[in-house]
N, CA, C and O atoms as CSV, one atom per row, in Angstrom:
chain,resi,resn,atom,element,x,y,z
A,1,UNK,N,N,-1.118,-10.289,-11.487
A,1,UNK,CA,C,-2.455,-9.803,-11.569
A,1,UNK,C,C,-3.038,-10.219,-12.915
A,1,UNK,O,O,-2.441,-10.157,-13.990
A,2,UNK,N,N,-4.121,-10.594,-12.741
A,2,UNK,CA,C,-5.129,-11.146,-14.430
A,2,UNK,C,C,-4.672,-9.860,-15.463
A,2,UNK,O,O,-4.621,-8.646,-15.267
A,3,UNK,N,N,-4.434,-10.517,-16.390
A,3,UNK,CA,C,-4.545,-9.341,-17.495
A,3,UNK,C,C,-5.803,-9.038,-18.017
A,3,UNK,O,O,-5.959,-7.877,-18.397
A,4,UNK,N,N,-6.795,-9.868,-18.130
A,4,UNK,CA,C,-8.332,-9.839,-18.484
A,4,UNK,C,C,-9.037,-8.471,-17.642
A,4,UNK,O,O,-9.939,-7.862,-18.216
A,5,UNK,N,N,-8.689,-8.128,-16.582
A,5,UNK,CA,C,-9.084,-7.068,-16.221
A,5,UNK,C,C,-8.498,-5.629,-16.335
A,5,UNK,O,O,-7.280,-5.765,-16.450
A,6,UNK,N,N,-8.780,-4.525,-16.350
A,6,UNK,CA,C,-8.826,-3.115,-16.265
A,6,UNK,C,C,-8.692,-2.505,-14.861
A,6,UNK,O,O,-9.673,-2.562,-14.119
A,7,UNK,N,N,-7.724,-2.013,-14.501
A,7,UNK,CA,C,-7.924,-1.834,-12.991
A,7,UNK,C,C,-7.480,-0.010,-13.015
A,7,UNK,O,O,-6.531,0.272,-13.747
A,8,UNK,N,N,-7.999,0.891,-12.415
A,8,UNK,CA,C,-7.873,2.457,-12.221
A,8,UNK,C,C,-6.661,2.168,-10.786
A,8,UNK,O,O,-6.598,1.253,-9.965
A,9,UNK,N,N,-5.808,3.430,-10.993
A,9,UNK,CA,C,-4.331,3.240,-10.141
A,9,UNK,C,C,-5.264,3.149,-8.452
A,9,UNK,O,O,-4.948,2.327,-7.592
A,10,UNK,N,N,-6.399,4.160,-8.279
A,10,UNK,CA,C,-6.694,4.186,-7.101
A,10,UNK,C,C,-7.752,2.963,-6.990
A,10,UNK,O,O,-8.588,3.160,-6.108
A,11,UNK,N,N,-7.873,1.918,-7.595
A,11,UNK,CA,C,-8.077,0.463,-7.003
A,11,UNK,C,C,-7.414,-0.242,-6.446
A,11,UNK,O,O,-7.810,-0.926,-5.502
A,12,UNK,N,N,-5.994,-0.247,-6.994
A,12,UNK,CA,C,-4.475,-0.877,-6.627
A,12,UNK,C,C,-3.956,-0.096,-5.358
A,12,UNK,O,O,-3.127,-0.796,-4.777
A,13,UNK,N,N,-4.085,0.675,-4.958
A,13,UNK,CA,C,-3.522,1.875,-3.885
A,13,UNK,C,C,-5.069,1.676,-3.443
A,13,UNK,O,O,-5.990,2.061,-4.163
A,14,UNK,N,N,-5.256,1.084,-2.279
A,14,UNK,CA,C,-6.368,1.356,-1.222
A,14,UNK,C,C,-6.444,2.256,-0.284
A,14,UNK,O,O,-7.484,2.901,-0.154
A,15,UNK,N,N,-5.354,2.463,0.539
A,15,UNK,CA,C,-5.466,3.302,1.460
A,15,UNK,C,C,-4.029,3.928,2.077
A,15,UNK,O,O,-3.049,3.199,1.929
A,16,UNK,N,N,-3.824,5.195,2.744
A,16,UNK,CA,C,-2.089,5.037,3.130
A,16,UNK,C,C,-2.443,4.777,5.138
A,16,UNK,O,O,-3.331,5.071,5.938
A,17,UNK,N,N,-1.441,4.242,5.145
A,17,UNK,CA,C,-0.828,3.760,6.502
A,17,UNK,C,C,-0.299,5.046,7.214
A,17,UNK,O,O,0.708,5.645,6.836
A,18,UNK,N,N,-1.109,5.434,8.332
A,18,UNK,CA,C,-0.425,6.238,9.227
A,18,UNK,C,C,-0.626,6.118,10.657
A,18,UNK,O,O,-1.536,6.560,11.358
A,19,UNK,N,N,0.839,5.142,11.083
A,19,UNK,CA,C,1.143,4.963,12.108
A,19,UNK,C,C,2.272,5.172,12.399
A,19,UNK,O,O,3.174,5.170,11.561
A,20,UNK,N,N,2.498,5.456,14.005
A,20,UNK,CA,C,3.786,5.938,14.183
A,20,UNK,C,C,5.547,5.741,13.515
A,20,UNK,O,O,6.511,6.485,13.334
A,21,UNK,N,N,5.205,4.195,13.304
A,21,UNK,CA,C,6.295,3.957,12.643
A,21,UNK,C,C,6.183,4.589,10.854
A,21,UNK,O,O,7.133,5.028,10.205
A,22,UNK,N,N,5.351,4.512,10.582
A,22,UNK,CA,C,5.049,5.111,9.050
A,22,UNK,C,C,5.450,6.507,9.164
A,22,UNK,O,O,5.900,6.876,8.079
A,23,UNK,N,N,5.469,7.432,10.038
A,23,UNK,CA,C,5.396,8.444,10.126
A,23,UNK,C,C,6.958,8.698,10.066
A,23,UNK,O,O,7.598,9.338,9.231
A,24,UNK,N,N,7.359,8.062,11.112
A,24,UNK,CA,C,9.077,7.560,11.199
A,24,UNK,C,C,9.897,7.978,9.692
A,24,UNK,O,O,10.491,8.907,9.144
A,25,UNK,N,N,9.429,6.495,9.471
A,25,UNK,CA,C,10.029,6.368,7.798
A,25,UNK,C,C,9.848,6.911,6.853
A,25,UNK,O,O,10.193,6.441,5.770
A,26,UNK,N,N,9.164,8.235,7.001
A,26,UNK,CA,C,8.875,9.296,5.785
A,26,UNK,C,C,10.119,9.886,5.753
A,26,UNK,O,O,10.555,10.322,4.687
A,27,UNK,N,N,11.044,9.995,7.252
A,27,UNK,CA,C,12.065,10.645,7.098
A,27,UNK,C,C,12.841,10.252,6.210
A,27,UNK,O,O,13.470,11.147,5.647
A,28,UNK,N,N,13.126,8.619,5.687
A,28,UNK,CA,C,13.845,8.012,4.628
A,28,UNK,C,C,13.656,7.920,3.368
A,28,UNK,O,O,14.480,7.661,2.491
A,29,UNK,N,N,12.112,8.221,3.253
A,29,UNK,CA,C,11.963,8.695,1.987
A,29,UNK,C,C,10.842,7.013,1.664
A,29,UNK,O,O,10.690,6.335,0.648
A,30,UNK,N,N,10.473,6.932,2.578
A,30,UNK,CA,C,9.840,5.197,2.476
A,30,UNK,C,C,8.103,5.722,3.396
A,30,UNK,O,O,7.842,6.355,4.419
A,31,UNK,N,N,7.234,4.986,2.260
A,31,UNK,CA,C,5.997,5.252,2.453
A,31,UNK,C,C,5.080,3.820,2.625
A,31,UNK,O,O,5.417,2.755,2.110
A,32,UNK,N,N,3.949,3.995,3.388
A,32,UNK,CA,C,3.221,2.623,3.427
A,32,UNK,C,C,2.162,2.788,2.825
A,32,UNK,O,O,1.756,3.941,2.971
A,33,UNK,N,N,1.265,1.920,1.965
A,33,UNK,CA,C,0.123,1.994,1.339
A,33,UNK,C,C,-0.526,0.681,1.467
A,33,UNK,O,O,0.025,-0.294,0.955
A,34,UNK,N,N,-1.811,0.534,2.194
A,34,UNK,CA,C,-2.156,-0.896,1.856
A,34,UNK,C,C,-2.677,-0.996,0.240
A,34,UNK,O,O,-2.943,-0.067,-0.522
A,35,UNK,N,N,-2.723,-2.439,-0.001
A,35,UNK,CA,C,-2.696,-2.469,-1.890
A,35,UNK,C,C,-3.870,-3.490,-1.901
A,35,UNK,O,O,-4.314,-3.823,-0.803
A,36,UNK,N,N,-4.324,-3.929,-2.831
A,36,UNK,CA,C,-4.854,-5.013,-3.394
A,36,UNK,C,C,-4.252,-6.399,-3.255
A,36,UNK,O,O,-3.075,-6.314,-3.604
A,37,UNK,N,N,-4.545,-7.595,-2.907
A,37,UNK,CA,C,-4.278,-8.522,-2.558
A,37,UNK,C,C,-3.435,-9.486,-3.851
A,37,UNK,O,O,-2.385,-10.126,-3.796
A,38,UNK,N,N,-4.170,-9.315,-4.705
A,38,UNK,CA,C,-3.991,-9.728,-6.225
A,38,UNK,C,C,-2.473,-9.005,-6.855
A,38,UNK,O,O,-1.533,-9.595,-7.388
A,39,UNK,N,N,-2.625,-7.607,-6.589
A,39,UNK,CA,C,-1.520,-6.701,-6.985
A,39,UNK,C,C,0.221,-7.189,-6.753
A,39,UNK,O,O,0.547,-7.895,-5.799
A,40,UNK,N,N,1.097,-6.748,-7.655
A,40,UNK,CA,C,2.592,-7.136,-8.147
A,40,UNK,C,C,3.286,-5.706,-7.124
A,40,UNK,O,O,2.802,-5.007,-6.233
A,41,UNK,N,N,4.415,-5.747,-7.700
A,41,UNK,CA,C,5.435,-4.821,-7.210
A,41,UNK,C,C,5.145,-3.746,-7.975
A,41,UNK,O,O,4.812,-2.634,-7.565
A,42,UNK,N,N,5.344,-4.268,-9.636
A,42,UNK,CA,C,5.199,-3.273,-10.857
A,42,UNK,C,C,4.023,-2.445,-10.390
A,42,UNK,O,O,4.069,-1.254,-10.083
A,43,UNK,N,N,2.834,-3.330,-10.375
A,43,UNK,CA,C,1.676,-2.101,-10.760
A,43,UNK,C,C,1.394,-1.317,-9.588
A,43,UNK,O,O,0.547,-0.425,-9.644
A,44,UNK,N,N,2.092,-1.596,-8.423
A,44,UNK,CA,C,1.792,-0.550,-7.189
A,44,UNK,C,C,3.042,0.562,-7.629
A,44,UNK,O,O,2.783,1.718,-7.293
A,45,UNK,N,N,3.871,0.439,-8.074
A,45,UNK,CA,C,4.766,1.368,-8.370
A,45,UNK,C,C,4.680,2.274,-9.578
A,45,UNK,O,O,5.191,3.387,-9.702
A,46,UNK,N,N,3.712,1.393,-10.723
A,46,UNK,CA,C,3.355,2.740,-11.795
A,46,UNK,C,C,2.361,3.274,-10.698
A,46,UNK,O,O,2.519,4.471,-10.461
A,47,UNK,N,N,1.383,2.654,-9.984
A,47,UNK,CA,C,0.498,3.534,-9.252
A,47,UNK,C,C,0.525,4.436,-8.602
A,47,UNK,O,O,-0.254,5.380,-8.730
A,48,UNK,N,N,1.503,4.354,-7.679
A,48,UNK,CA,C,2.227,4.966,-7.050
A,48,UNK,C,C,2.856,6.429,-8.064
A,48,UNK,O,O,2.656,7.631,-7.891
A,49,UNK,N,N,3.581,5.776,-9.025
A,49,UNK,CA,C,4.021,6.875,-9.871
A,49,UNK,C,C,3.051,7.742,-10.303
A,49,UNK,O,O,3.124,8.891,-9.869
A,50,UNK,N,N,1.861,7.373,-11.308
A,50,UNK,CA,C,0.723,8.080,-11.711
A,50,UNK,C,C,-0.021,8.704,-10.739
A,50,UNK,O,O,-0.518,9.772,-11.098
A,51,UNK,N,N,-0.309,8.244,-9.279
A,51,UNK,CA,C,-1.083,9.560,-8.414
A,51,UNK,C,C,-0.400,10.749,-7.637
A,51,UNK,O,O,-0.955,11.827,-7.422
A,52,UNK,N,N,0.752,10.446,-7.282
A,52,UNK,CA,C,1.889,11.270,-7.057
A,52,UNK,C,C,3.029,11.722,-7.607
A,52,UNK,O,O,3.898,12.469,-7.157
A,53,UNK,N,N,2.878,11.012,-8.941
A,53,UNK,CA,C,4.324,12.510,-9.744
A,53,UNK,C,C,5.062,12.185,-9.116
A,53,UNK,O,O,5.216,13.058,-8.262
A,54,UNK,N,N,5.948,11.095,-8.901
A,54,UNK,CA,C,6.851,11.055,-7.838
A,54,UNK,C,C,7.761,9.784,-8.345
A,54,UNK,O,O,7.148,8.984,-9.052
A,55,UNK,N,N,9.030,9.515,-8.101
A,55,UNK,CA,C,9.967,8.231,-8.796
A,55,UNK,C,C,10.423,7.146,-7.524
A,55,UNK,O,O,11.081,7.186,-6.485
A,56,UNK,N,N,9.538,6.053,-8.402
A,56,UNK,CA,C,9.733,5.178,-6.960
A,56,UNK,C,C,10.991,4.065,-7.425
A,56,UNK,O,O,11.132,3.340,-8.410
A,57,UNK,N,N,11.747,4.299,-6.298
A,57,UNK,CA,C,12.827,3.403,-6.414
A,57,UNK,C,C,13.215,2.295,-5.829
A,57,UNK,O,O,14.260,1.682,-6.044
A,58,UNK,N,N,12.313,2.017,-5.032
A,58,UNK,CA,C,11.698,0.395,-4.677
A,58,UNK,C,C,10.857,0.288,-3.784
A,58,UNK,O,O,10.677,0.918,-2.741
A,59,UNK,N,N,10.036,-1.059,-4.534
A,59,UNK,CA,C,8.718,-1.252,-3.697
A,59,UNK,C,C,8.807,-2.935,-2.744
A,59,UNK,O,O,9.119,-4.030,-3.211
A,60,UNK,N,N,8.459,-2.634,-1.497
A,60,UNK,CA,C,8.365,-4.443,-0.426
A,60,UNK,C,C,6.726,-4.113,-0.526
A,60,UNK,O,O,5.920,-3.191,-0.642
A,61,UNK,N,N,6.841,-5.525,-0.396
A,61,UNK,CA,C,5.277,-6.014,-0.001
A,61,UNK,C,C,5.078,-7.096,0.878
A,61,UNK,O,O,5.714,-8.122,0.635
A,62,UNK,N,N,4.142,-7.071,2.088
A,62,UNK,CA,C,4.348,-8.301,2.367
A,62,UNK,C,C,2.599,-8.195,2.573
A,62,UNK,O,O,1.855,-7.303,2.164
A,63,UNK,N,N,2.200,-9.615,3.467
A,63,UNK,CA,C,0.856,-9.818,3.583
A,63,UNK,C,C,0.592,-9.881,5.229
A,63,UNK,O,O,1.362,-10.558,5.911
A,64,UNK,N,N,-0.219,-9.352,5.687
A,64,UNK,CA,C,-0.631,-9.338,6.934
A,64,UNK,C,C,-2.163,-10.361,7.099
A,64,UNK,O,O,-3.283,-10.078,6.676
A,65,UNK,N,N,-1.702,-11.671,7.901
A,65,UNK,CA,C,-2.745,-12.985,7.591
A,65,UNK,C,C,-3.955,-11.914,9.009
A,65,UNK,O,O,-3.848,-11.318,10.081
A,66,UNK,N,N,-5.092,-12.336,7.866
A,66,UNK,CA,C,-6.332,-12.041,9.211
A,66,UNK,C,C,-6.355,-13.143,10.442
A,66,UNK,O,O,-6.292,-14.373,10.466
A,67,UNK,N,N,-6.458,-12.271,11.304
A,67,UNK,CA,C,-6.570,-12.904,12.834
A,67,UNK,C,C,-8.046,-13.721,12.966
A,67,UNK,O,O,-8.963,-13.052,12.491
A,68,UNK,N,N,-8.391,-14.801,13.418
A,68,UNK,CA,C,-9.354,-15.482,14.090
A,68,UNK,C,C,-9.460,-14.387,15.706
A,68,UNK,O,O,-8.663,-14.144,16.612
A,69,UNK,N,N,-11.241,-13.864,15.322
A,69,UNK,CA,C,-11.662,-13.231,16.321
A,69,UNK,C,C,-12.858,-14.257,16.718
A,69,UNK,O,O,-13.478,-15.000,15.958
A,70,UNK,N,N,-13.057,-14.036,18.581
A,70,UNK,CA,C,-14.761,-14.639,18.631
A,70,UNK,C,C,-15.190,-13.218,18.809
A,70,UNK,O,O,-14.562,-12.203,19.111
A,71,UNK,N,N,-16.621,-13.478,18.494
A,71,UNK,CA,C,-17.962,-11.981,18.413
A,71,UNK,C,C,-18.932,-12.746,19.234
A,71,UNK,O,O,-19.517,-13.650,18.638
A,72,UNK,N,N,-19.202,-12.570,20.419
A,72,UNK,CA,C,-20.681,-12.647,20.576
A,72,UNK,C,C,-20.852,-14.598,20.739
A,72,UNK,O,O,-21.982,-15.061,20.583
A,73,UNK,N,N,-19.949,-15.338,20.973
A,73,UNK,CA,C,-19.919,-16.899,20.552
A,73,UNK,C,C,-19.432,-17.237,19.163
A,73,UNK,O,O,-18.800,-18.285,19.030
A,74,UNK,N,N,-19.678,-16.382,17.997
A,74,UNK,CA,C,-18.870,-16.940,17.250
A,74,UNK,C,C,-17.632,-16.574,16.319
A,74,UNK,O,O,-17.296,-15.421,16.049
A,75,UNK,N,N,-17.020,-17.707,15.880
A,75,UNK,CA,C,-15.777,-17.366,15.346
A,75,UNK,C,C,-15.747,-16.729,14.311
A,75,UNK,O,O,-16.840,-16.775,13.745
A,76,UNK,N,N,-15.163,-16.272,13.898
A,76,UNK,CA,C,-14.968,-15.085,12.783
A,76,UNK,C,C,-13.327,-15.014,12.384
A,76,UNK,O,O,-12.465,-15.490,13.123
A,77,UNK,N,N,-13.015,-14.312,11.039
A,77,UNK,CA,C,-11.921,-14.181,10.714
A,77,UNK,C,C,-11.828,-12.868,9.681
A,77,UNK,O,O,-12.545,-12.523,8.741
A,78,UNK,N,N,-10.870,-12.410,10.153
A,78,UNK,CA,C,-10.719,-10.709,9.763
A,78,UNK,C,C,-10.166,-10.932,8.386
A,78,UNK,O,O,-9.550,-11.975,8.164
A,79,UNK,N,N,-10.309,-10.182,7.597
A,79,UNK,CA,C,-9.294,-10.486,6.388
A,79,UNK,C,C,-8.125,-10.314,6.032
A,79,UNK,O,O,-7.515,-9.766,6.951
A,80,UNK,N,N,-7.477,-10.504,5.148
A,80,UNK,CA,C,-6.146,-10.357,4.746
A,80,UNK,C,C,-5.765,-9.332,4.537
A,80,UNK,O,O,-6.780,-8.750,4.155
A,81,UNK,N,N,-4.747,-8.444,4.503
A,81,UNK,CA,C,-4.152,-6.934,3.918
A,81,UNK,C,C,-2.664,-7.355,3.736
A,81,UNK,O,O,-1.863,-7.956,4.452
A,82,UNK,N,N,-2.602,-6.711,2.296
A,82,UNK,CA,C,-1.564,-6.859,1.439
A,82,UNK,C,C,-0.998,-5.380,2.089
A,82,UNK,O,O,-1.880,-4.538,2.258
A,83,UNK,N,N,0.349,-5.004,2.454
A,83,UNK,CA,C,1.145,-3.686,2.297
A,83,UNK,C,C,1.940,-3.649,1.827
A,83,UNK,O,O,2.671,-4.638,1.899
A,84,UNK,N,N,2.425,-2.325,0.899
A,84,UNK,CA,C,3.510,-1.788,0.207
A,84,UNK,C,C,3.873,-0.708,0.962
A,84,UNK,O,O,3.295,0.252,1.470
A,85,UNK,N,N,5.463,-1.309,0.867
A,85,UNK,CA,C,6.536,0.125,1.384
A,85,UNK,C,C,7.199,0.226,0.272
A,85,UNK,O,O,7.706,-0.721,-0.330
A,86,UNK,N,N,7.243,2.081,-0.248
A,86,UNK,CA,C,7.478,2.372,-1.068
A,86,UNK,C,C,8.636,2.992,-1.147
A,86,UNK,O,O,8.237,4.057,-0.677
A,87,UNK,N,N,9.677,3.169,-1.349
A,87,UNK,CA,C,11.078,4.324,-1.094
A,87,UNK,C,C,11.287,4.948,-2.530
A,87,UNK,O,O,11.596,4.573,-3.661
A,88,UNK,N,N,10.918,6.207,-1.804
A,88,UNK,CA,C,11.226,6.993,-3.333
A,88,UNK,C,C,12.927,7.535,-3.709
A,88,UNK,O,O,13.919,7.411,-2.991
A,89,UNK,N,N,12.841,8.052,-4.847
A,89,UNK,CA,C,14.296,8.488,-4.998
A,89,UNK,C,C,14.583,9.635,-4.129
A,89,UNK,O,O,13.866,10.404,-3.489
A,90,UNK,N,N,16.042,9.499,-4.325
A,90,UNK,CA,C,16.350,10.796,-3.016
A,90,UNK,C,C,15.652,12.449,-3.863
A,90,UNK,O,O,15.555,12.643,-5.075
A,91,UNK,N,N,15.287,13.364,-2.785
A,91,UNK,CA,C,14.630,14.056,-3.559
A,91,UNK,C,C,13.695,14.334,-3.621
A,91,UNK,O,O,13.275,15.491,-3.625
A,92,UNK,N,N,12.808,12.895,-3.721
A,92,UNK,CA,C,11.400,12.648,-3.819
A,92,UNK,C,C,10.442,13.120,-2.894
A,92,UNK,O,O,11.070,13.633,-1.967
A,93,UNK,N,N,9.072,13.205,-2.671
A,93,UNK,CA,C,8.551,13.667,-1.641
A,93,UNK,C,C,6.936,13.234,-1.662
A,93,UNK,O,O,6.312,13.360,-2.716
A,94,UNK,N,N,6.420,12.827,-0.715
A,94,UNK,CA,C,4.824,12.623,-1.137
A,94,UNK,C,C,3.951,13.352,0.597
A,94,UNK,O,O,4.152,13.236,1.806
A,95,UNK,N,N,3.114,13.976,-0.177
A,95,UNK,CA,C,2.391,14.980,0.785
A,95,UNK,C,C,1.165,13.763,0.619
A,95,UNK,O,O,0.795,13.251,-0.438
A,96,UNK,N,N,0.621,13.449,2.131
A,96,UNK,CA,C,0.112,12.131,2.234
A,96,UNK,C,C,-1.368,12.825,2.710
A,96,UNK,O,O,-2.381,12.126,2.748
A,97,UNK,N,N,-1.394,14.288,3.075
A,97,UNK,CA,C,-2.659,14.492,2.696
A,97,UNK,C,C,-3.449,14.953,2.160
A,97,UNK,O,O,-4.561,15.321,2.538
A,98,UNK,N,N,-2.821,15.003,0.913
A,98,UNK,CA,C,-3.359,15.555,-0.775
A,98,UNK,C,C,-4.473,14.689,-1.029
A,98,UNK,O,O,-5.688,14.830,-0.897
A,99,UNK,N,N,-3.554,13.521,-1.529
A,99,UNK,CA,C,-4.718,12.848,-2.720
A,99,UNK,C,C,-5.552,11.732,-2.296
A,99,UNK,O,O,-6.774,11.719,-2.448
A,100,UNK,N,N,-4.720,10.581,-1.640
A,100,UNK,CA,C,-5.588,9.359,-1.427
A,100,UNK,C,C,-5.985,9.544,0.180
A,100,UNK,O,O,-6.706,8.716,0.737
């Protein structure tokens, strides 16, 4: 990520993921958040740390490519989404409908 910029934790943390399988994997202690496209491992994980008080003990990321849709005759293309799965330490816990 540029160092030239300033970024607030809830820029980096866009939104949380709740779908069935997300829901699943809370039992393991593993959370989904879509992130910023630009964004590292590190800074979703202080982020992660700073809005939830919580110790993250490893972060995946992968990228989900936007699909080519047609609308109406024309082509279009959805955008990209970056996701982080987060696994906290054992212990850990994040109440997902508190904050973000």
């Amino acid at each position: 990520m540029k160092d030239s910029i300033k970024l607030n934790h809830y820029d980096i943390i866009r939104s949380t993921v709740l779908t069935e399988k997300s829901n699943l994997m809370t039992q393991y202690s593993q959370y989904f958040f879509d992130v910023r496209l630009d964004s590292d491992k590190k800074t979703i994980k202080e982020a992660v740390e700073a809005i939830f008080n919580v110790k993250v003990k490893a972060v995946n990321t992968l990228v989900k490519k936007g699909k080519t849709r047609v609308f109406r005759g024309r082509i279009g293309k959805r955008s990209d989404v970056k996701r982080a799965i987060v696994t906290l330490s054992p212990g850990q816990k994040i109440d997902l409908n508190s904050k973000v």
